[in-house]
C-alpha positions in Angstrom: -2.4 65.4 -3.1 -2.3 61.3 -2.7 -2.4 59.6 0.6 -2.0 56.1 0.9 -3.0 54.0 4.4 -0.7 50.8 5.1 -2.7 48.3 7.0 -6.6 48.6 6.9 -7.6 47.2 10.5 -9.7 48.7 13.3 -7.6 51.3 13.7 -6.6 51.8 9.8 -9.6 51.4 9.0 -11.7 53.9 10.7 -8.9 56.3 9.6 -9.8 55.9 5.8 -13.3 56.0 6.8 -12.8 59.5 8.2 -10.5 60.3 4.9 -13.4 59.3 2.8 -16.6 61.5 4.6 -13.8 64.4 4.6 -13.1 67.2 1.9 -9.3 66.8 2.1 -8.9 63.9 -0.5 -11.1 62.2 -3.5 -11.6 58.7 -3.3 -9.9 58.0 -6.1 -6.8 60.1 -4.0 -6.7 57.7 -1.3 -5.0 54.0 -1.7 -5.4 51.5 0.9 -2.9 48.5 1.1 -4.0 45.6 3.2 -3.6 41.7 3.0 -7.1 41.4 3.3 -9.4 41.3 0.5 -12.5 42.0 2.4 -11.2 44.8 3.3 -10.3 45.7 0.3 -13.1 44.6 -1.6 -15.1 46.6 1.0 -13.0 50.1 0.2 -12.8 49.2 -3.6 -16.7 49.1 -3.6 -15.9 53.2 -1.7 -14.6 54.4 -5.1 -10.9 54.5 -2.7 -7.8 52.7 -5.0 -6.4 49.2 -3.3 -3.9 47.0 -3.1 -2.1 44.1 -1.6 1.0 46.0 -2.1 2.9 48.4 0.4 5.3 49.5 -2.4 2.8 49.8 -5.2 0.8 51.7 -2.4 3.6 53.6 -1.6 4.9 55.2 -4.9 2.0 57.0 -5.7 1.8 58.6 -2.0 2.5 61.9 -1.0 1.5 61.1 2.3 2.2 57.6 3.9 0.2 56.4 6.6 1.8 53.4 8.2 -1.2 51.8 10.8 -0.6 48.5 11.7 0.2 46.8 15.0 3.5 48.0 16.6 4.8 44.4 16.5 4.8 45.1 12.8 5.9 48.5 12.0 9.6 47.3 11.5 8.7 45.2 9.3 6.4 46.9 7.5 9.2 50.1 7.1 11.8 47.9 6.4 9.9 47.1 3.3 8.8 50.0 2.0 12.0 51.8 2.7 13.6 51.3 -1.5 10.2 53.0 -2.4 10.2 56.2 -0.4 11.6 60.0 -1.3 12.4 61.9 1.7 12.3 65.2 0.2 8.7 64.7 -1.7 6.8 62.9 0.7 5.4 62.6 4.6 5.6 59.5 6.6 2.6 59.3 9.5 3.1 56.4 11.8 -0.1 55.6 13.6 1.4 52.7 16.3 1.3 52.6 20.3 4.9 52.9 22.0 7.0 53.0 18.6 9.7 55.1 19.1 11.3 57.8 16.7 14.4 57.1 17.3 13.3 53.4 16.0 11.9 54.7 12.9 15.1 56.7 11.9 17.1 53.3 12.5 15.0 51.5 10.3 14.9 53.8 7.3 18.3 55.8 8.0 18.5 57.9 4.8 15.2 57.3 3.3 13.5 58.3 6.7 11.1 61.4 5.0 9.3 64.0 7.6 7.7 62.1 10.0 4.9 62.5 12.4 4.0 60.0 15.1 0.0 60.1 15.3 -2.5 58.3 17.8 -6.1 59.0 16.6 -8.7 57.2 18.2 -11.8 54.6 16.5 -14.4 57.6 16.5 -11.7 59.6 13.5 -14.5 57.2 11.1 -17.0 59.6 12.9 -15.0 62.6 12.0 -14.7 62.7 16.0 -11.7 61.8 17.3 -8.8 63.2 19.5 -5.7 62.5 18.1 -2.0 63.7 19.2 1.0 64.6 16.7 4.3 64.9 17.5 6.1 66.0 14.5 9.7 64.9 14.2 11.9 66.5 11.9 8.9 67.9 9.8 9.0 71.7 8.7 5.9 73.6 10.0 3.8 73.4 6.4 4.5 69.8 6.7 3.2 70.2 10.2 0.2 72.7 9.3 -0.5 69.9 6.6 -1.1 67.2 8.6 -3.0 69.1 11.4 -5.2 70.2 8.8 -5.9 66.3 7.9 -6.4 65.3 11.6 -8.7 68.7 12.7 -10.9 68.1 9.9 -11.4 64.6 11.9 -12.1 65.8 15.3 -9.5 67.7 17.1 -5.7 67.5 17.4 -3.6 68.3 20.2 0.8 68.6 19.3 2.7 66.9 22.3 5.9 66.0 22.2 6.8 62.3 22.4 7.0 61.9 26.0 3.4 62.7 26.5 2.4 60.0 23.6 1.4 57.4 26.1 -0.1 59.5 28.1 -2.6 60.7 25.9 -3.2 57.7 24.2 -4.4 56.1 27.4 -6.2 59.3 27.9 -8.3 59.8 24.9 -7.2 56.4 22.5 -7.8 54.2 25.2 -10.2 56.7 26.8 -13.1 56.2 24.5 -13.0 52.2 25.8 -13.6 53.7 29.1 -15.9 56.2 28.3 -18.0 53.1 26.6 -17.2 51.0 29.7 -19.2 53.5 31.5 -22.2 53.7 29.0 -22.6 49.9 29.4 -22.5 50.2 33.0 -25.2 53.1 33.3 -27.2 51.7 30.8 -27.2 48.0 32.8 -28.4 50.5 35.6 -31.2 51.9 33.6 -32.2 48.6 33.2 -32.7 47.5 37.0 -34.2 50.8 37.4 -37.2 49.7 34.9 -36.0 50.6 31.7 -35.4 48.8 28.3 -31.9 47.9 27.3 -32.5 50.1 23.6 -34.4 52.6 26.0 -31.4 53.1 28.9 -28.5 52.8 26.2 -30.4 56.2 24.4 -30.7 57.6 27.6 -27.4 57.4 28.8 -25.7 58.3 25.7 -27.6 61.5 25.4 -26.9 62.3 28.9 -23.0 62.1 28.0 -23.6 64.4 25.1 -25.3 66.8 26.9 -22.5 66.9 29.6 -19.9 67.3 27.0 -21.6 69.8 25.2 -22.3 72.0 28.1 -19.3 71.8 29.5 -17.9 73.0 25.6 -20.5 75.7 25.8 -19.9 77.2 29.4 -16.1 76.6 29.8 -17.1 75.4 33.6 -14.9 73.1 35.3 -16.7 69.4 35.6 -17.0 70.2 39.7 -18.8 73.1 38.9 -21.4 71.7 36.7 -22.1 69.4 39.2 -22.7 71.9 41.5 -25.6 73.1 39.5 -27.4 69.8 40.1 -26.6 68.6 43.5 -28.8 70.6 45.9 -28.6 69.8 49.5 -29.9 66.2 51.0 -30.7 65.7 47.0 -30.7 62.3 45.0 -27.5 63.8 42.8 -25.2 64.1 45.6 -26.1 60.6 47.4 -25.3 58.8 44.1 -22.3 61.0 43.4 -21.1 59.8 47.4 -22.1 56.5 46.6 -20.1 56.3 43.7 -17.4 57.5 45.9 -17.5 55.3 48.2 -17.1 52.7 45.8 -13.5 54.1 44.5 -15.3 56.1 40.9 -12.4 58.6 40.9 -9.7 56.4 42.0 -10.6 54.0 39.9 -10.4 56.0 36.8 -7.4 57.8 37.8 -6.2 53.7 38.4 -7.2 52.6 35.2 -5.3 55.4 32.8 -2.1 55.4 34.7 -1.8 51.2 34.5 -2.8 52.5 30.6 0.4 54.7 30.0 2.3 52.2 31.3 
């Protein structure tokens, strides 16, 4: 099985990353078409195939991975659209707020299964959340590409109405969850410690949260509970927070997101 990634960016990028730490392709299986030849030259030196062009890229494929910025995925299509086989290969479009329905226009026949995907940057860590919303794909298709994404991170299938939502949830998400490790960790630093120091510190502090709350199945309230005891340090800087708008703020920040 050959995969080829269209568009080799941040996004792109840290997909074939994932692809090439994972046990679902060779190198020498993957292709990666960009513009760029620093990026190519840098996946070239990865044992992965390269090009600078989306059709050569595309006839070897069995699965095409289209990740470029929505602006271009017309365009992009629209020119790869001679080379493709409906009925032999899988078409993954990786782009915020393109639409389906767009996609079928663009290719009409030559559309193949297709599965809109939003991954986000830590997929090069083999850690990312990542929605697919198959459309028109048959359920090995489907089982196919899950397999591709799990062995990533983990996958959740939505439908496409809940595509923006979760990619301000979780594709957006990890900028927020980094906002907030900057912030504590300029904390740490008024409170004494070294920038290196505080960053460590916080970071393992968010792993431990996310792995106890994996482990236990407890709701986020009721971990908290565990370490807020009355007239404590916990709870004044959870109030604090608070009082400051922490929640609202969040809650803010991902609905102006899925708009």
């Amino acid at each position: 099985m050959k995969i080829s990634v269209i568009g080799a960016g941040a996004m792109g990028g840290a997909t074939v990353e994932g692809l090439i730490k994972g046990q679902q392709f060779k190198n020498e299986d993957i292709t990666v078409s960009d513009p760029s030849t620093q990026v190519t030259e840098k996946f070239a030196k990865m044992g992965v195939c390269v090009t600078t062009d989306n059709k050569l890229a595309v006839k070897s494929a069995d699965i095409i991975c289209v990740v470029v910025k929505p602006w271009l995925v017309e365009r992009v299509l629209k020119d790869i659209k001679p080379e493709l086989t409906p009925n032999k290969q899988i078409l993954i479009v990786i782009a915020a707020g393109v639409k389906s329905e767009d996609i079928k226009t663009w290719l009409g026949e030559n559309c193949p299964p297709m599965f809109l995907v939003i991954p986000n940057i830590a997929i090069a860590e083999m850690a990312s959340m990542t929605f697919i919303v198959p459309i028109g794909a048959s359920e090995e298709a489907t089982r196919k590409v899950v397999n591709i994404f799990d062995e990533m991170g983990s996958t959740l299938i939505t439908d496409e109405q809940h595509l923006a939502a979760g990619t301000t949830l979780a594709s957006c998400g990890i900028a927020y969850a980094m906002r907030y490790i900057r912030a504590a960790s300029e904390g740490g630093v008024e409170l004494g410690f070294k920038a290196d120091d505080a960053k460590a510190i916080v970071m393992q502090t968010m792993k431990g949260a996310v792995e106890l709350l994996e482990a236990s199945g407890m709701h986020p309230e009721a971990a908290i509970d565990l370490v807020t005891t009355p007239g404590g340090v916990t709870i004044k800087g959870l109030n604090e927070m608070e009082h400051a708008g922490f929640t609202s703020a969040v809650i803010r920040g991902l609905k102006a997101g899925a708009k």
